[in-house]
One Martini backbone bead per residue (centre of mass of N, CA, C, O) as a GRO file, in nm:
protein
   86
    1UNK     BB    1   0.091   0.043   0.027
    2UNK     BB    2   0.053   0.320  -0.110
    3UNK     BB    3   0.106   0.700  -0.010
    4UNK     BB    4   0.045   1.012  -0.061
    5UNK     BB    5   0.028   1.320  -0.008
    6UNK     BB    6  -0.233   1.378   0.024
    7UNK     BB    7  -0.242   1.102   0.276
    8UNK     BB    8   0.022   1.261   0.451
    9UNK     BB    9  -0.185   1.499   0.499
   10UNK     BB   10  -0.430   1.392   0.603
   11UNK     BB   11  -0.271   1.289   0.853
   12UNK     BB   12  -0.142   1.521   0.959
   13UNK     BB   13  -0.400   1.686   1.050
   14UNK     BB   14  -0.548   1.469   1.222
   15UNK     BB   15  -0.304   1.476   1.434
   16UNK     BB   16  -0.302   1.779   1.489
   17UNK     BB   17  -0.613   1.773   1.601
   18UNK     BB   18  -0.564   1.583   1.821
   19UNK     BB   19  -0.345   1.737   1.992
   20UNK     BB   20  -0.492   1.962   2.036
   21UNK     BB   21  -0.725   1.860   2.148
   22UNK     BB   22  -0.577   1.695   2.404
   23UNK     BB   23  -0.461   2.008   2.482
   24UNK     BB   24  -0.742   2.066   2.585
   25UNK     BB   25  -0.818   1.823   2.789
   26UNK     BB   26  -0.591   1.881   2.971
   27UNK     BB   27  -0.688   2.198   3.055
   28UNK     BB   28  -0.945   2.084   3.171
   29UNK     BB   29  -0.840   1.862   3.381
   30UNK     BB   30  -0.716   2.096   3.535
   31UNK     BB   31  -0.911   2.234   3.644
   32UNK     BB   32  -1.058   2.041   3.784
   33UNK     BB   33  -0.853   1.981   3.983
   34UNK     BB   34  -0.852   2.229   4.100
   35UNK     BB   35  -1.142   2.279   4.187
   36UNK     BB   36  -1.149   2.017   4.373
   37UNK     BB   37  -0.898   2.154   4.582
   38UNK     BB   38  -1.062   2.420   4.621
   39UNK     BB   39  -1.309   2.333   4.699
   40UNK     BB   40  -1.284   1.975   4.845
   41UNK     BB   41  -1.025   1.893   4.936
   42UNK     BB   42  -0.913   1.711   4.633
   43UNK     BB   43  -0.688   1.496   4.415
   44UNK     BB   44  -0.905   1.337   4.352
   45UNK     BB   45  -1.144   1.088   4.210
   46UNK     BB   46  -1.113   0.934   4.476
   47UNK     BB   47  -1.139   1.129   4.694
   48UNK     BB   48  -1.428   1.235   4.578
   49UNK     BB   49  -1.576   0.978   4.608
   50UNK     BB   50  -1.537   0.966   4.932
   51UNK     BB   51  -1.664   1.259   4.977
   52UNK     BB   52  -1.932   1.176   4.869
   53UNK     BB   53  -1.990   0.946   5.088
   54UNK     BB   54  -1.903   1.163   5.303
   55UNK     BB   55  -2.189   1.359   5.259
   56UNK     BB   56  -2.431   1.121   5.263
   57UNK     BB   57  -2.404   1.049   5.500
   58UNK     BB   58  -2.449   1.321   5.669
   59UNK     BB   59  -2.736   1.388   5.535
   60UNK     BB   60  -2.863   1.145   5.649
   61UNK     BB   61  -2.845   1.212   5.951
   62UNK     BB   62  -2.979   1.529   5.939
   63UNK     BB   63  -3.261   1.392   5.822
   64UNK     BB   64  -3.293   1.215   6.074
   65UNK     BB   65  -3.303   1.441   6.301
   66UNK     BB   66  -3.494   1.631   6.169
   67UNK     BB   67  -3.735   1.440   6.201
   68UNK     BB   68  -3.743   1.364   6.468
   69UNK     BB   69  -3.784   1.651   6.581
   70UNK     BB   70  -4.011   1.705   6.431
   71UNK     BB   71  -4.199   1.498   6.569
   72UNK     BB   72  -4.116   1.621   6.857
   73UNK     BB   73  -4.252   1.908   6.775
   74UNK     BB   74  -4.512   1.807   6.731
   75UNK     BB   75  -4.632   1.630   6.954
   76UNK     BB   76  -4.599   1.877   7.144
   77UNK     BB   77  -4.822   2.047   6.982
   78UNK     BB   78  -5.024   1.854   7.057
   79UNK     BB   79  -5.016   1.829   7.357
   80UNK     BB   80  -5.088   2.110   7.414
   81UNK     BB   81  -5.322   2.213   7.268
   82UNK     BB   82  -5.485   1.994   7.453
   83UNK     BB   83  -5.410   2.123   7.743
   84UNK     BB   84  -5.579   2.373   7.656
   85UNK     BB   85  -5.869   2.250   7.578
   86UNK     BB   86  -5.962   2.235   7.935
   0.00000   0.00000   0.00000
């Protein structure tokens, strides 16, 4: 298989535009890890994936808690109402 100037010319053109792609998806890779590093202060997505797993735990905690306070809070002014109305 013999390649033409022309076939060499358009596989360079791919290969620039690859490079180039690549080049832009590295600056964007970079950035995204930059901002990982400044909110949640955490250096790559392992350690993120471990923070969103300990931030969805502590939410669920805290969801529990408020249903709780909640419910004891209804609790009590149900209970206050009813001993209002004697």
């Amino acid at each position: 298989m013999s390649l033409t100037k022309s076939d060499l010319m358009d596989l360079k053109e791919e290969i620039d535009e690859a490079k180039e792609k690549k080049t832009k998806l590295e600056a964007r890779r970079d950035l995204l890890q930059e901002q990982l590093k400044e909110k949640w202060k955490v250096n790559n997505l392992k350690e993120a994936d471990l923070k969103q797993k300990q931030l969805s735990k502590e939410i669920s905690q805290w969801d529990e808690k408020i249903k709780t306070a909640s419910a004891e809070l209804e609790k009590k002014l149900t209970h206050d109402d009813e001993g209002t109305e004697e």
